[in-house]
N, C-alpha and C positions, 0 to 999 in steps of 0.2 A: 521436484523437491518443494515442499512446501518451505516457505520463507516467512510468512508471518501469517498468524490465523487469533485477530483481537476483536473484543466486543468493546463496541465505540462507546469513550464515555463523551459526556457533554462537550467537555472543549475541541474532544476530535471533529464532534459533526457541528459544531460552531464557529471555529477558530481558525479557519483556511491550514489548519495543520494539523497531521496526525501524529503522535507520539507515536515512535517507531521501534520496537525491542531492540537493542543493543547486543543478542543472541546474533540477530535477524543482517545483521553488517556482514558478515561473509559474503552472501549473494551478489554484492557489490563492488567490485575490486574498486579503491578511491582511489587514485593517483598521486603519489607521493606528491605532499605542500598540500594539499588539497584537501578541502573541508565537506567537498560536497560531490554528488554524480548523476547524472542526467539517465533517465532510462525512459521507454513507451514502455506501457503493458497494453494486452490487449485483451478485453472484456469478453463476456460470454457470446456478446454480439459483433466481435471483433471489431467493434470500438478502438482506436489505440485512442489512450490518455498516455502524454507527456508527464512524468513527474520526477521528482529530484527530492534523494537523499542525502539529507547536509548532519553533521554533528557539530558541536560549539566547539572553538578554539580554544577556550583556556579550559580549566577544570580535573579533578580526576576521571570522571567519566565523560563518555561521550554524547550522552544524552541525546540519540538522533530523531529526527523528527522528517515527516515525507511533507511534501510542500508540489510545486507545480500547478497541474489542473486538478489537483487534489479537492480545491471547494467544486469547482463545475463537478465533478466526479458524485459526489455530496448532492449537490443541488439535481441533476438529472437522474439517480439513483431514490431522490427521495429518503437520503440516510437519513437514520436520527442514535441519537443516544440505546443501546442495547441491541443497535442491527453488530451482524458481524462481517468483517472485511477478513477474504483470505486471497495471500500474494503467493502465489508458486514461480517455480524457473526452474525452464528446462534446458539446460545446454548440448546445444548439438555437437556430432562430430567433430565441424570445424569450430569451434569454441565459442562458437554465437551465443547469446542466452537469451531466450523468449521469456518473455514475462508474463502473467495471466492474471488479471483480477477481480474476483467475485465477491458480489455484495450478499448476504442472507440475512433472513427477518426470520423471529422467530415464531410461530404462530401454531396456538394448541399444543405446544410441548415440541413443535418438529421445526426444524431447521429447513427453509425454502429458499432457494436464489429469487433476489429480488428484478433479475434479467428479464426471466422468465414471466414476469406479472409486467411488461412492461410490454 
């Protein structure tokens, strides 16, 4: 199931954080009281990156944001503003959920994993 598929704007690949669509909060069961959840994903190179989705305590909205190794992720992918990030999860029979994260650049009109050139 795909979980989130964004093209980064400047504060994402700047700001040790990504704005996270609030669609995108299902995949994540939070634990009641809890503002946030820890998950790995694991990359095309079967990388795992630690990272944690948190939303703000007060407000109407939750306005979630992904945080963790989220800049390393950034920084060794070489993201920049207009690459695109897509997060899938699959859950297994016993209700484990893998996470999977690919970077892409856009280049000549075509969409390329940035894994792949690495």
């Amino acid at each position: 199931m795909e979980v989130m598929n964004k093209i980064l704007s400047e504060s994402d690949a700047k700001n040790k954080r990504l704005e996270f669509p609030a669609r995108s909060l299902s995949a994540f069961p939070m634990p009641d009281g809890q503002n946030s959840v820890q998950f790995v994903a694991f990359d095309m190179n079967e990388q795992q990156w630690s990272l944690k989705v948190s939303i703000r305590n007060e407000g109407k909205y939750a306005k979630p944001w992904l945080k963790g190794e989220w800049d390393d992720y950034v920084h060794q992918k070489g993201l920049k503003k207009g690459d695109k990030v897509i997060l899938t999860m699959h859950e297994e029979e016993n209700g484990e959920r893998i996470y999977r994260i690919r970077a892409e650049r856009k280049h000549f009109g075509f969409w390329y994993s940035i894994d792949d050139q690495q």
